[in-house]
N, C-alpha and C positions, 0 to 999 in steps of 0.2 A: 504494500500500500504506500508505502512512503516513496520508492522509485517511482512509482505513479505521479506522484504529488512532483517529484523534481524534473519531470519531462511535462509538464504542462505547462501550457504557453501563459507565460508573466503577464502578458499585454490583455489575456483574456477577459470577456468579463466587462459590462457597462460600467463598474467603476473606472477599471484601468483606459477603456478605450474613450471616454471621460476625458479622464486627463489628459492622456498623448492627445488628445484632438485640440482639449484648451493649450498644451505646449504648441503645440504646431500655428495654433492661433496669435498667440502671443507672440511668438518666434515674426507671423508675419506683419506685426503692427507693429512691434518694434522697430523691425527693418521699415519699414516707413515712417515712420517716428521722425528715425534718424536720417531718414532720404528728405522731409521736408525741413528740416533743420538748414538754417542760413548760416555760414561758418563765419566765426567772430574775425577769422584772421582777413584779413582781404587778396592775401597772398594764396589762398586756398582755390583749388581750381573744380566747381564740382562736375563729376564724372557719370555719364549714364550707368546702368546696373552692369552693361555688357564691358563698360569700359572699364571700369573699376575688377569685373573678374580677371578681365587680360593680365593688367597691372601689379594686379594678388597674383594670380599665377607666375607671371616672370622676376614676381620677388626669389621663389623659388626655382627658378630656373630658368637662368639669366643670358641665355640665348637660345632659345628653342627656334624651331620649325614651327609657321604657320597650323603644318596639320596637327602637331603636337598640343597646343596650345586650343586648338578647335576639341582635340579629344577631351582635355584634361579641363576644359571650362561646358563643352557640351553646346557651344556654338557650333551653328551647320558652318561651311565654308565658306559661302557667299554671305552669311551675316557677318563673321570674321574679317574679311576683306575691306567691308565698311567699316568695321570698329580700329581696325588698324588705321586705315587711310584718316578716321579723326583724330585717333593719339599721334600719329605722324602731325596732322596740320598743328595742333597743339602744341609741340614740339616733345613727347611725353616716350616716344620711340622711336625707334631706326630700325631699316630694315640694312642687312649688310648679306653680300654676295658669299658663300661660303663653299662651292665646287668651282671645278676648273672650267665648267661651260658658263658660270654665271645664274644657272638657271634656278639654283637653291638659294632661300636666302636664312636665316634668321632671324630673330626679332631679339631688339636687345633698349630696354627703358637705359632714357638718356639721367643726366644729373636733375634735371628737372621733374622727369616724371617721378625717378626718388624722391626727391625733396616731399615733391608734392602728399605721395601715398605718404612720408611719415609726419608731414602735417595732418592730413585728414584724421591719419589713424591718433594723431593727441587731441583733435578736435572731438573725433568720437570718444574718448575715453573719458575726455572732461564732459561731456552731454550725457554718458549713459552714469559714469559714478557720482555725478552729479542728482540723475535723476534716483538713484537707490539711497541718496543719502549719505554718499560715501559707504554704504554698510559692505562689506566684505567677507562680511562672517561666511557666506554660504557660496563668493565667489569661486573657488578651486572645482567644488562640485559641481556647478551648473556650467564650468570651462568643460569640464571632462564630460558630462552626460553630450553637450551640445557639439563636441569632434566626436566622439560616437557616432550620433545621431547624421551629424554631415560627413562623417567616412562612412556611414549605411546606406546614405542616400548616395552618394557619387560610385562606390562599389556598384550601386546595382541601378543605376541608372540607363535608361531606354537607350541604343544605341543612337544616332543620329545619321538622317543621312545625306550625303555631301550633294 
């Protein structure tokens, strides 16, 4: 009976599917919370949702391939194409020739676009610990539930197609 109890799904159940629904709700008003928010700095440049994924992505990895960046954000390839060609006008990226034909390029965020993501990302941190009151008591736990949560959903996300 007890092996029973340890192979049943945690989520199950109007309580739990309750909650995960209110997280998931919350998760998406927050994220626009913080999307209507005017940044106090004026040096801050704000970025649509697809341009801001690019920009998080080549934090970590800091010359990719176009296609690479399309998989690992879940942009098709012709909306990528657009989103690059803005952060290029912006001046937030480069694109640089990387084979001997010319034909491959990679994507590589200039000093500016850094600048920029580690201003936003202080302007977010003072707007949302602001908005908790500074409380931090519960902060480590709801960091780790919510990379869970976004390594579950990008693990098993639909593929796209180009």
């Amino acid at each position: 009976m007890t092996e029973d109890r340890g192979r049943q799904n945690p989520t199950a159940g109007t309580d739990h599917e309750d909650r995960w629904a209110e997280l998931a709700d919350l998760v998406l008003i927050i994220s626009r919370e913080i999307q209507f928010r005017r940044y106090t700095d004026e040096q801050a440049v704000h970025l649509s949702q697809s341009e801001g994924m690019v920009m998080r992505y080549l934090k970590s990895d800091p010359a990719a391939p176009p296609s690479r960046i399309a998989d690992a954000t879940g942009l098709q390839r012709t909306n990528l194409s657009t989103v690059l060609r803005g952060l290029e006008q912006k001046g937030f990226i480069e694109r640089h020739a990387h084979s001997g034909d010319g034909r491959g390029v990679t994507v590589h965020s200039t000093e500016r676009g850094r600048s920029n993501a580690a201003l936003v990302r202080q302007e977010w941190a003072t707007t949302v610990s602001e908005a908790a009151h500074h409380d931090s008591e519960n902060l480590d736990a709801a960091l780790a539930l919510l990379r869970a949560v976004e390594h579950g959903l990008t693990r098993t996300r639909p593929q796209t197609r180009t």
